[in-house]
C-alpha positions as CSV (number, residue, x, y, z in Angstrom):
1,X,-3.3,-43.7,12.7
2,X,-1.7,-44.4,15.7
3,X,0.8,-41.4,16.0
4,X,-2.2,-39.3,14.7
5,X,-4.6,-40.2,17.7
6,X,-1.1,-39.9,20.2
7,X,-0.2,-36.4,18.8
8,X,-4.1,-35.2,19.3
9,X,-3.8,-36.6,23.1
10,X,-0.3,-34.3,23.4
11,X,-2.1,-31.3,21.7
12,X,-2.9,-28.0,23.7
13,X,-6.5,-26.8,24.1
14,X,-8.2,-25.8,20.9
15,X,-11.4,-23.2,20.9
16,X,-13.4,-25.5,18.4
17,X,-13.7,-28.8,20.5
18,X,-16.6,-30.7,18.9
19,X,-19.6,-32.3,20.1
20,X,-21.3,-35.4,19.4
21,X,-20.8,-35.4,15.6
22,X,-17.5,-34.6,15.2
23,X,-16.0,-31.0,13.6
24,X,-16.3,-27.8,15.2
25,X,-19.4,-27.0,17.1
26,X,-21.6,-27.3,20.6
27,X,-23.1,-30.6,20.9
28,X,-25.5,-31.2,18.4
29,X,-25.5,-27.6,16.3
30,X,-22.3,-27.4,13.8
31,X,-19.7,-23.8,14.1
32,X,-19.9,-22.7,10.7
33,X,-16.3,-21.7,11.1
34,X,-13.0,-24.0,10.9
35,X,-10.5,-24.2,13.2
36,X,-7.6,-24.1,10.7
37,X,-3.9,-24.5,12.0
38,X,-3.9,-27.8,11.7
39,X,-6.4,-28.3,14.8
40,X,-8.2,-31.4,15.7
41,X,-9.9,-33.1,18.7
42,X,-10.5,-36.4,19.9
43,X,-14.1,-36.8,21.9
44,X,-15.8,-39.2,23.8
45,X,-19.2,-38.7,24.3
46,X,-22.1,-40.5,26.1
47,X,-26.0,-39.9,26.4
48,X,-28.1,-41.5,29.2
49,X,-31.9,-41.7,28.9
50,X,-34.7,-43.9,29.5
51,X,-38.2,-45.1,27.4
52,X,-41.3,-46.2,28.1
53,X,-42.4,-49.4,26.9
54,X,-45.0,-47.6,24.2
55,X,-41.5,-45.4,23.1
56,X,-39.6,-48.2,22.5
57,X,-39.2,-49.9,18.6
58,X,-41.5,-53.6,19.0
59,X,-41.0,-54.0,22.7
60,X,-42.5,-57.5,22.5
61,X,-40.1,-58.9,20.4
62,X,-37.4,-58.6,23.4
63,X,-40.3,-59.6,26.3
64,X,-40.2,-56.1,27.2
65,X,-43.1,-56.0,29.7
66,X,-45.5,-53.3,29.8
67,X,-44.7,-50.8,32.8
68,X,-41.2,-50.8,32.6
69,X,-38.7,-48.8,30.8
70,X,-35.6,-49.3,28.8
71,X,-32.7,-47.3,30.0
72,X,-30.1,-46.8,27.0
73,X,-27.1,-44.9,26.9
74,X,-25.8,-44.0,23.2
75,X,-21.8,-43.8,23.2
76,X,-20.3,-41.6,20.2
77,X,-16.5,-41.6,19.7
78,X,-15.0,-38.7,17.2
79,X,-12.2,-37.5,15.7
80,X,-11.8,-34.3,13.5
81,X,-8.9,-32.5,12.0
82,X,-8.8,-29.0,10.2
83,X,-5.4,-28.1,8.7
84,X,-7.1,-24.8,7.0
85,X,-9.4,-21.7,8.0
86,X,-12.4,-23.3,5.2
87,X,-11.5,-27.1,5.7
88,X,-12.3,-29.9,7.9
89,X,-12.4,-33.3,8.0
90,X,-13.9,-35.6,10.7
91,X,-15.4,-39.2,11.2
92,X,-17.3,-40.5,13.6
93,X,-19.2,-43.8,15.2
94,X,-21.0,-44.7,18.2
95,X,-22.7,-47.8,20.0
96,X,-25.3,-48.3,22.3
97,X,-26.0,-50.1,25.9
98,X,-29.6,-51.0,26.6
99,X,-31.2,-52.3,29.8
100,X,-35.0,-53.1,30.8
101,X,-36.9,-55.2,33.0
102,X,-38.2,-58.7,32.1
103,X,-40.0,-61.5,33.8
104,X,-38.8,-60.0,37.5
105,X,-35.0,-60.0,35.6
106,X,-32.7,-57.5,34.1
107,X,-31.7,-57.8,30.3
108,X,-29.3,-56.1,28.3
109,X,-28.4,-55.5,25.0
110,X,-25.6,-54.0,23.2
111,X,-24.6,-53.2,19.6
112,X,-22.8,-50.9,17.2
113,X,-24.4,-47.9,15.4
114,X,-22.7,-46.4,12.1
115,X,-19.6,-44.7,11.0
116,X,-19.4,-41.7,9.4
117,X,-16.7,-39.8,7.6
118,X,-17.5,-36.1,6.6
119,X,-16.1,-32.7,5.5
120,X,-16.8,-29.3,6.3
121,X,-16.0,-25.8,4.1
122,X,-16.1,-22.7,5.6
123,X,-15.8,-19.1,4.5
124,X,-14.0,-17.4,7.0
125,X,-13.6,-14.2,4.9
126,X,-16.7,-12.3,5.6
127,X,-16.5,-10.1,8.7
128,X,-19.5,-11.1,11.2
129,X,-21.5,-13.7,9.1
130,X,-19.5,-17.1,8.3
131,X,-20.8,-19.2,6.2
132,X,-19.9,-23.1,5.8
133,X,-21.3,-26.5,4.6
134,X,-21.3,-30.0,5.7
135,X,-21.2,-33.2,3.9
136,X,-21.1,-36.5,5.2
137,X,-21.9,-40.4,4.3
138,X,-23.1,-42.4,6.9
139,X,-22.3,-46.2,6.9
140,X,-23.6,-49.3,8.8
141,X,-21.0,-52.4,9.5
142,X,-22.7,-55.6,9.1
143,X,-22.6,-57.0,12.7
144,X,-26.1,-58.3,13.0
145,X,-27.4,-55.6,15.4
146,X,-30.8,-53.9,15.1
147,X,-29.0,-50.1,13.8
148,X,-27.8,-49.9,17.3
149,X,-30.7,-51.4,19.8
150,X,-34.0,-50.7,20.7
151,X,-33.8,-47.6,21.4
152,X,-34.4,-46.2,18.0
153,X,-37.4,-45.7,16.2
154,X,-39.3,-47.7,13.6
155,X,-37.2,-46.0,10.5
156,X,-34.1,-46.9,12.4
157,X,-33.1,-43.1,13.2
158,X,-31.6,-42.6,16.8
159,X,-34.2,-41.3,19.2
160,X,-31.2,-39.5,20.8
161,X,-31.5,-37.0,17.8
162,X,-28.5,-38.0,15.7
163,X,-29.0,-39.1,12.5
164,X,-28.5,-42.6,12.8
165,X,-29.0,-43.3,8.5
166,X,-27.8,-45.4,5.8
167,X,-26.9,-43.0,3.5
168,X,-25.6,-39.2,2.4
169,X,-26.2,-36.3,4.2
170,X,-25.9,-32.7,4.2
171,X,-26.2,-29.4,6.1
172,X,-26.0,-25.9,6.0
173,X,-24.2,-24.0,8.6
174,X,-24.4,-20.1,9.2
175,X,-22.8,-18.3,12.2
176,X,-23.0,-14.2,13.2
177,X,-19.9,-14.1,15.0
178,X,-21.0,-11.1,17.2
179,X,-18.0,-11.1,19.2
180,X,-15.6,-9.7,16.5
181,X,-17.5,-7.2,17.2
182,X,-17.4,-6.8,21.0
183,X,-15.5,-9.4,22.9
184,X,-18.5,-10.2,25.1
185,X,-21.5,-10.8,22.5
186,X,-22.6,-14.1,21.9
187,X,-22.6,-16.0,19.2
188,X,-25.6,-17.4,17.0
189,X,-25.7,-20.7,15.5
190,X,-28.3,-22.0,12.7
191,X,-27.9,-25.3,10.9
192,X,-30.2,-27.0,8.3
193,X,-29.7,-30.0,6.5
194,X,-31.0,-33.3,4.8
195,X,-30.1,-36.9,5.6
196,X,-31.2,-39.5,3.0
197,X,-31.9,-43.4,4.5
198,X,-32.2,-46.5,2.5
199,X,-33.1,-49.8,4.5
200,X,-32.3,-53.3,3.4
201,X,-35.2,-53.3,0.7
202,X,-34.2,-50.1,-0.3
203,X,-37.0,-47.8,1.1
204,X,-35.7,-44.2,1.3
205,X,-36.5,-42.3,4.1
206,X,-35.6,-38.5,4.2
207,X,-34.8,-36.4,7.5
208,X,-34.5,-33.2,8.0
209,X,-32.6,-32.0,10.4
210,X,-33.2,-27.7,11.9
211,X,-31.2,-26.1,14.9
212,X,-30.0,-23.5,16.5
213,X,-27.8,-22.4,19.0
214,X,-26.8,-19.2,21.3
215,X,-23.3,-19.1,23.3
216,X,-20.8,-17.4,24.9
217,X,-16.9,-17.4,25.9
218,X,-16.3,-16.2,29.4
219,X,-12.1,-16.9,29.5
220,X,-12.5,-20.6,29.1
221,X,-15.9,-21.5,29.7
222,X,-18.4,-21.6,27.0
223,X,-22.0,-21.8,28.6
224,X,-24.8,-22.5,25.3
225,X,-28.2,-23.5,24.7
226,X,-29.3,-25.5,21.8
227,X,-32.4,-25.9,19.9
228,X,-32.5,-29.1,17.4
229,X,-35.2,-30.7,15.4
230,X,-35.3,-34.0,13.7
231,X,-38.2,-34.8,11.7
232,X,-39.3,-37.1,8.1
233,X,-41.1,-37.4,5.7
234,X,-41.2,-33.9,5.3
235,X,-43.1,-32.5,8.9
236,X,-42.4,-29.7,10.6
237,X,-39.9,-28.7,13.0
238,X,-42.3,-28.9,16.1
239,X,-44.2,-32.2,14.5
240,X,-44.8,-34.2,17.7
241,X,-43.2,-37.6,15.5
242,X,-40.0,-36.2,15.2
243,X,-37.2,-36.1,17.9
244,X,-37.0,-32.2,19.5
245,X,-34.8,-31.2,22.1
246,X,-33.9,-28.1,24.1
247,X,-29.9,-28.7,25.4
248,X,-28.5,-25.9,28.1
249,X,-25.4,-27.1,28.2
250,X,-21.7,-25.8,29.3
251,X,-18.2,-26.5,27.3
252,X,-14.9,-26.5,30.1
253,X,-11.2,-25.8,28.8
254,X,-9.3,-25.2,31.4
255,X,-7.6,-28.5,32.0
256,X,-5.8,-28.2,28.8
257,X,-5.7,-30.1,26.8
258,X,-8.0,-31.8,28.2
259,X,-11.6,-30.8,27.3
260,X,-15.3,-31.6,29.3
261,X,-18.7,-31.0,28.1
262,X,-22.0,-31.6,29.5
263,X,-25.4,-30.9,28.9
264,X,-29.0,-31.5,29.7
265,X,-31.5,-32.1,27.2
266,X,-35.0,-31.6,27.6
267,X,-37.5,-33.7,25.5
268,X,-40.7,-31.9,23.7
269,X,-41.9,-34.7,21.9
270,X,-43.1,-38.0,22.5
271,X,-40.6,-39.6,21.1
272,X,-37.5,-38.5,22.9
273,X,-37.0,-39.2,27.0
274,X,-38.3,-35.8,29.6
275,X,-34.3,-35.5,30.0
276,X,-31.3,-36.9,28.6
277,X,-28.0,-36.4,30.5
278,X,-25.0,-35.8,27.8
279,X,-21.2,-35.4,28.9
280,X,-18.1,-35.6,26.5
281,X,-14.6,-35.9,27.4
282,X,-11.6,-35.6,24.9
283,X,-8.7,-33.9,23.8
284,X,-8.2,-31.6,21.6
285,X,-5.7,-28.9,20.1
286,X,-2.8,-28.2,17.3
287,X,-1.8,-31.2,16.2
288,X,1.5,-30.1,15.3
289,X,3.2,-26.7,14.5
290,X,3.4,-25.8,10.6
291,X,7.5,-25.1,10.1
292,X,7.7,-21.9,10.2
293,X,8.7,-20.0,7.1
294,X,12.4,-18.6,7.3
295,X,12.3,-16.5,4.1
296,X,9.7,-14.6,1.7
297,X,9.4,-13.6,-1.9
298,X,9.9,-10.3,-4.1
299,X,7.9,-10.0,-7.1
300,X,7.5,-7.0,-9.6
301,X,7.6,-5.1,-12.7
302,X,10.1,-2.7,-13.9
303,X,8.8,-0.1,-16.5
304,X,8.8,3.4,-18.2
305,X,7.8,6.2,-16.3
306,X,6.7,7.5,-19.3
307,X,5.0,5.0,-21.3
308,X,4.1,2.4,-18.2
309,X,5.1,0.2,-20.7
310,X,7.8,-2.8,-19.3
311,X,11.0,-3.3,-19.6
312,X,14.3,-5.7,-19.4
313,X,16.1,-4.6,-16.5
314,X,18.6,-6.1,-14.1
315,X,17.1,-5.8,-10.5
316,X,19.9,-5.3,-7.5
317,X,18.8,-5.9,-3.9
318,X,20.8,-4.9,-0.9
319,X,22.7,-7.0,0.8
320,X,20.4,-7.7,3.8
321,X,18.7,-9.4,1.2
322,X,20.4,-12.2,0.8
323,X,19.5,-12.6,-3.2
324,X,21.7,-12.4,-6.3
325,X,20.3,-10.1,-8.5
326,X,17.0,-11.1,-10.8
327,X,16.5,-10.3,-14.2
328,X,13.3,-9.4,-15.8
329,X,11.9,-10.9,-18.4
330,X,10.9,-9.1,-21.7
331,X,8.0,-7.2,-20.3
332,X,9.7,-6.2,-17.0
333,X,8.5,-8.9,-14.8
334,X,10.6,-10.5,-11.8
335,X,10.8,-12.7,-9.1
336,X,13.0,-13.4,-6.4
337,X,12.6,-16.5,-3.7
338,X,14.4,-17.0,-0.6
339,X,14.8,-13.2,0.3
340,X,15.6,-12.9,3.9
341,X,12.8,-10.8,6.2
342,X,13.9,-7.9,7.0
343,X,13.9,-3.5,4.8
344,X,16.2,-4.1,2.4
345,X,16.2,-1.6,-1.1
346,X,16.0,-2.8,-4.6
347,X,17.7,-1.0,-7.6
348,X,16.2,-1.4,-10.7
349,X,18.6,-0.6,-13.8
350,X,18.2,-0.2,-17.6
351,X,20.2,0.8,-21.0
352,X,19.4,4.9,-21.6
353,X,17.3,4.9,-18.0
354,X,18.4,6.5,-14.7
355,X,18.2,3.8,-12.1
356,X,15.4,3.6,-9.2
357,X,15.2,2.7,-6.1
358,X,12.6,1.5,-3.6
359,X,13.0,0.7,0.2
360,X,10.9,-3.1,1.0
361,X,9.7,-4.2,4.1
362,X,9.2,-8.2,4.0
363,X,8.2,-10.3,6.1
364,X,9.0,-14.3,6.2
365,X,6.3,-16.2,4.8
366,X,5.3,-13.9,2.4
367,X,5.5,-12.1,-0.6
368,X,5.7,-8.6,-1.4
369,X,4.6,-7.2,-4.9
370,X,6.5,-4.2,-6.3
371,X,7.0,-1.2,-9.3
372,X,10.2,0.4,-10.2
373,X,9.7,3.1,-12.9
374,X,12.6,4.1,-14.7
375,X,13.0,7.7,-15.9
376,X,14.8,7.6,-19.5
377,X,18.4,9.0,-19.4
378,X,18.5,12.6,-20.1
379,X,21.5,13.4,-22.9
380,X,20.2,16.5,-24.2
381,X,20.7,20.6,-23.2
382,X,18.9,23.4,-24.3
383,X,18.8,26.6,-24.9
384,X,16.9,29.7,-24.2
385,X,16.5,33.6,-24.2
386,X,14.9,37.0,-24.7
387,X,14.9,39.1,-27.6
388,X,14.4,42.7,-26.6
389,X,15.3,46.0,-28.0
390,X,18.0,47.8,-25.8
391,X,16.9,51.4,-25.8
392,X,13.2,51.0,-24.5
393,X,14.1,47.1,-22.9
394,X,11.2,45.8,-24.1
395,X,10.6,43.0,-26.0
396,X,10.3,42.1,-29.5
397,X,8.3,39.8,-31.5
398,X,11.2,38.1,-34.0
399,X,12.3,34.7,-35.6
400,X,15.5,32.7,-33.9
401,X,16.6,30.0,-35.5
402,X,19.8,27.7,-34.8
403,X,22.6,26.5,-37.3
404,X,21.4,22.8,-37.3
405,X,17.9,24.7,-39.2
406,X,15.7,24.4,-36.5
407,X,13.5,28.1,-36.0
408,X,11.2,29.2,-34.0
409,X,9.0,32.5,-34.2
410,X,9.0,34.3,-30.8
411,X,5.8,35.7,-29.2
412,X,5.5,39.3,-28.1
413,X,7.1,38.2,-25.0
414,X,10.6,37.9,-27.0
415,X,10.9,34.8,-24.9
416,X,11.9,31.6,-26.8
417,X,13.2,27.8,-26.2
418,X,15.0,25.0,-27.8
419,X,15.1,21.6,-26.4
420,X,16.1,18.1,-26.4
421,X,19.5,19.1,-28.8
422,X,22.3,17.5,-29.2
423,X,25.8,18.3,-27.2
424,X,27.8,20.7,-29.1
425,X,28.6,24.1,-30.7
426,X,25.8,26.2,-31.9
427,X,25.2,29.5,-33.9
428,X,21.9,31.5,-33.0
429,X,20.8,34.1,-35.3
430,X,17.9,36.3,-34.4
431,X,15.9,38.7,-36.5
432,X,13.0,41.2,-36.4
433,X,11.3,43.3,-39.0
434,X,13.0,46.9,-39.1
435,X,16.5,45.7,-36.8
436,X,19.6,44.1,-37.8
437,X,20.0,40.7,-37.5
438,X,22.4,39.6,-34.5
439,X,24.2,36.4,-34.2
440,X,26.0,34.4,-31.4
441,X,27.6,31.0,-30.7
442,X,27.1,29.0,-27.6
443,X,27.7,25.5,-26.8
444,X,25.3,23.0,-25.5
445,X,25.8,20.6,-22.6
446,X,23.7,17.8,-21.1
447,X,21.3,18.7,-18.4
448,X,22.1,22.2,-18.9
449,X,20.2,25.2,-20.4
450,X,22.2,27.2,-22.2
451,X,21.1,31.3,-21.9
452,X,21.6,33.8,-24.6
453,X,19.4,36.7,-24.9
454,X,19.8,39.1,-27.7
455,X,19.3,42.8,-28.0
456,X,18.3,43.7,-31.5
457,X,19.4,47.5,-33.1
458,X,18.4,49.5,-36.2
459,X,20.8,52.0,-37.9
460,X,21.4,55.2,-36.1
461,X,20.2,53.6,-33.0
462,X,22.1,56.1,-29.9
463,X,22.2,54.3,-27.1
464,X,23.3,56.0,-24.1
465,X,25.5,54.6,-21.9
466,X,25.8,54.2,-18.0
467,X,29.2,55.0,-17.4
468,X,30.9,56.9,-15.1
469,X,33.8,59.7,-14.6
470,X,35.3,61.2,-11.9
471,X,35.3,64.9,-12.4
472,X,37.5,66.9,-15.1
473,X,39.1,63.1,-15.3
474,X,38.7,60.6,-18.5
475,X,39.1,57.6,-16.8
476,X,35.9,54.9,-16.4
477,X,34.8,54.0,-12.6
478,X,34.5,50.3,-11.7
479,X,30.6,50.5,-12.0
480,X,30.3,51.6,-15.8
481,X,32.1,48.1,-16.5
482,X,28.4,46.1,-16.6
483,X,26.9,48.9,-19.1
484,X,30.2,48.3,-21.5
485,X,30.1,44.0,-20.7
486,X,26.3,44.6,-22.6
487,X,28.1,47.3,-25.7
488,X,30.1,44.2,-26.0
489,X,27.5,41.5,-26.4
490,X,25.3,43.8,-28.6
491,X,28.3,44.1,-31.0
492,X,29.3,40.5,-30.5
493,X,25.6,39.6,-31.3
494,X,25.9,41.9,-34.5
495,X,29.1,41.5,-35.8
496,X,28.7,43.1,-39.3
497,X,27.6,46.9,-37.0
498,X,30.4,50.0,-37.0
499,X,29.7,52.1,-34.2
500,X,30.8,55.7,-33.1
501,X,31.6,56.2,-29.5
502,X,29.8,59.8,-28.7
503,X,31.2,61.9,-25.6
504,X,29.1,65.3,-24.5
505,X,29.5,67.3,-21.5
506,X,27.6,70.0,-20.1
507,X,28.5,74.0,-20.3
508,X,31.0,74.3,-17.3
509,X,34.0,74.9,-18.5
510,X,35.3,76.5,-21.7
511,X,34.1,75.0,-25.3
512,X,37.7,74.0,-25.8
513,X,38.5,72.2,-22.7
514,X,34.9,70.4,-22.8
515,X,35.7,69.6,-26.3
516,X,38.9,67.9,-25.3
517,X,38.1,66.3,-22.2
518,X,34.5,64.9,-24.2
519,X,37.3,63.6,-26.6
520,X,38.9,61.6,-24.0
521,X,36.3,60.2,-22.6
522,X,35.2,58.6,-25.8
523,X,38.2,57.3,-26.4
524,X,38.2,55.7,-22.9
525,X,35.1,53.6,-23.7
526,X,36.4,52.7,-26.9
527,X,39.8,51.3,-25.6
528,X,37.9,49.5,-22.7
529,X,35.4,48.1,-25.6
530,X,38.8,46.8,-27.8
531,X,40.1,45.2,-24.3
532,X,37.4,43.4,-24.2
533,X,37.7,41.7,-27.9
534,X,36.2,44.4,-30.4
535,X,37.8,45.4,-33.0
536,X,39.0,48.6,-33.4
537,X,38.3,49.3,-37.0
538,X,34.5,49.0,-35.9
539,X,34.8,51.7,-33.2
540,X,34.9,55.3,-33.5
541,X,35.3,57.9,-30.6
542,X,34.2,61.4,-31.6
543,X,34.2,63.9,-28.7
544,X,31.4,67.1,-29.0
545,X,32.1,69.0,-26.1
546,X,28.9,71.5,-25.1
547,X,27.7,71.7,-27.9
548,X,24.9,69.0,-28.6
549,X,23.3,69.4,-25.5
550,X,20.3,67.0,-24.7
551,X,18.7,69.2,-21.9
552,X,19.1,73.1,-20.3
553,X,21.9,73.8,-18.5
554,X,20.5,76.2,-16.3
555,X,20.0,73.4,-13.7
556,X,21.8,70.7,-12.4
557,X,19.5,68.2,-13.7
558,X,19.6,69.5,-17.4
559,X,24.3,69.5,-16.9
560,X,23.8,65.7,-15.7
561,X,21.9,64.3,-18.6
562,X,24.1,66.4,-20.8
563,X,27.5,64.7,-19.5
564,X,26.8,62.0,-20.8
565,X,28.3,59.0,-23.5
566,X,26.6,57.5,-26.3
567,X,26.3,54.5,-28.6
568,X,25.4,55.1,-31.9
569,X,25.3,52.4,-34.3
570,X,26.3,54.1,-38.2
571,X,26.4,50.5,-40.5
């Protein structure tokens, strides 16, 4: 107790100073808010008024004499503490000091009043309106005095308006913080409770207890006015029997941590002096600073980006981190403790998943919640194409199916897809009603799609060819290579075809020499077809000369579609 009370008189200035009762507040109207931090106060308070001899509790039994008054001073010492936003604790006592005149002579009295030990909860949460609760016990010490002097009424409650009972009480507290709002609003104040006295022959007396209060904070000066009602046996809160005060008042913090109070409070019932007088000195402040935290927490799931269902993983964080890594359990969940503040990245890694990664801020103190999703590993390829038919180029409706006896039927777009397959060699065929069927091989890779289109013929099919000679000569220009590359493939894709290799020419010339030269030209395409891995015995170069022409000769459009080479599939 001792360090506690010296700690509180080292402490720095706290906003929630109390009042006469203990716990944050004005004087006698309770803050619905806590303090929190580990904040507490230590107050000294005193109240100065004087009675009449018809206010005063059986005058005659102390020789009062009529026509004088009693002048008491009620002394309140308290001490509260609130280590969190919602919670307080706090205890306090008092005493009193009485004086009046009798037989030409002064007399005094002194005595004890009780203590009481209380707690307050809070809600700090809501924006604006805080709500909180108070609940106390009040106790008397057996030291012979009259519940504190004279200067208290016939029920033993203090005219000074504190509950001066024998017994539980409780109140209600509820606060608008308007200045979250705007930094210069007030603040409004309204408390309503019950006290519950029992006397030595066990009489109950109830008292309920209604105030209010308005104030402000100008930098360190908290001007206020209260409103407070006692009353029992159930009478209102302007019954002229109960005790009810009006209290401007003024709160001082600038001589941290030292803390002054003072008020005036103006009686408006009989029972309570004109004006009371009411000044409080104390400490009050942190009573010591909470370690600060050094490190924070990581906490999360690992799961299928798929499914969203979890998984074991093994979660990596960088080195700034300061962690081993943490494993999950079976439904992906982790933790990690002691992780240095700081943006570190965590890798999240799994058997047949890719691994992901997520940049975290932390800071110390806390703890940051996190999901990795893990995309499965992909270790398939796939293959697609076109099937089209090469003289018009459009394409075909037909049925494609793989070696491994997977088939698909292909749409009137000719377009078609295989997926998810396995690495390796594969053999395509592809068929349509009316053509041959053509085949090829290709070989599948992971992450890769594999193209092979296919251009489907029928028997007798002529094809003609876009290749190019220079004039009188039989030898192929560089750009008719990409028209032969596709002869190739066709006869790669059908390898059971025999082809003949067509040359024509126009009329210039004589029949003889076009004959020849339309011979050699053919054969040209045929020897560039065998370089390029077809086999002779399926290729045929037959030369016609003039004489098959496709067009008139009369004009020079007619001679260039009759020079001209063709593809003609015979088997």
């Amino acid at each position: 107790m001792k360090r506690l009370l010296v700690l509180l008189a080292a402490a720095g200035l706290a906003a929630g100073y109390s009042g006469l009762t203990a716990g944050r507040g004005l004087l006698r109207v309770q803050d619905a808010r806590s303090e929190g931090g580990w904040n507490g106060s230590l107050m000294l308070e005193c109240i100065n008024g004087s009675f009449s001899y018809d206010q005063v509790y059986r005058p005659e039994q102390i020789g009062m004499e009529p026509g004088t008054r009693l002048t008491a001073r009620e002394l309140t010492a308290n001490v509260g503490i609130s280590p969190l936003e919602w919670f307080e604790m706090f205890c306090w006592t008092g005493g009193a000091l009485e004086t009046w005149r009798w037989q030409e002579a002064d007399s005094m009295f002194s005595g004890y009043h009780n203590i009481v030990p209380g707690i307050k909860l809070s809600v700090p949460v809501i924006p604006v309106v805080k709500v909180g609760a108070v609940g106390a016990y009040s106790m008397y010490p057996n030291f012979g005095d009259v519940r504190g002097g004279w200067s208290v009424d016939s029920a033993g409650n203090g005219r000074f308006g504190l509950p001066f009972v024998n017994g539980p009480s409780w109140t209600a507290l509820l606060t608008f913080a308007f200045d979250e709002l705007d930094r210069r609003a007030p603040v409004l104040h309204l408390n309503y409770g019950q006290a519950y006295d029992k006397d030595e022959n066990d009489v109950q007396t109830d008292y309920t207890t209604l105030a209010g209060a308005l104030d402000y904070h100008v930098g360190k000066l908290e001007p206020f006015v209260e409103f407070s009602s006692v009353q029992s046996g159930g009478a209102g809160p302007l019954d002229n029997s109960g005790r009810v005060y009006v209290t401007p008042g003024l709160k001082v913090g600038y001589l941290a941590p030292v803390v002054l109070e003072a008020g005036v409070s103006l009686g408006l019932t009989d029972n309570v002096p004109d004006y009371e007088i009411v000044a409080g000195l104390g400490v009050a402040g942190r009573l010591f600073k909470p370690k600060q935290p050094r490190t924070g927490s990581v906490t999360g799931r690992v799961i299928d980006a798929a499914t969203g269902e979890g998984l074991p993983a093994s979660v990596v964080f960088g080195p700034e981190a300061g962690v081993n890594p943490a494993g999950t359990d079976a439904k992906g969940v982790f933790t990690a403790r002691g992780v240095r503040p700081g943006t570190f990245r965590v890798t999240a890694s799994a058997s047949g998943y890719l691994p992901a990664e997520l940049d975290v801020a932390l800071t110390a103190g806390r703890t940051v919640n996190i999901e990795l999703a893990l995309t499965r590993e992909v270790t398939t390829g796939s293959i697609a194409g076109q099937v089209t038919d090469p003289v018009s180029g459009a394409p075909l409706a037909a049925r494609v199916s793989l070696s491994n006896g997977v088939a698909v039927s292909v749409d009137a777009d000719g377009k078609y897809r295989f997926d998810n397959l396995t690495p390796g060699e594969y053999t395509i065929e592809a068929s349509a009603p009316s053509y041959l069927t053509a085949t090829t091989k290709t070989r599948v890779s992971a992450l890769v799609e594999q193209r092979a289109d296919f251009q489907l013929v029928k028997t007798g099919v002529k094809i003609t060819l876009k290749v190019y000679f220079d004039t009188d000569k039989a030898e192929l220009r560089p750009e008719s290579h990409q028209a032969l590359a596709d002869a190739a493939k066709i006869m790669n894709e059908n390898p059971g075809i025999k082809v003949e290799i067509h040359g024509h020419t126009d009329n210039v010339g004589s029949a003889g020499y076009n004959q020849k030269l339309s011979q050699r030209r053919a054969q040209a395409v045929v020897d560039y077809l065998a370089g390029l891995g077809i086999a002779q015995t399926r290729l045929t170069p037959r030369g016609f000369g003039l004489t098959r022409p496709v067009a008139p000769n009369e004009t020079p459009e007619g001679r260039a579609q009759n020079r001209r080479v063709e593809f003609v599939v015979v088997e």
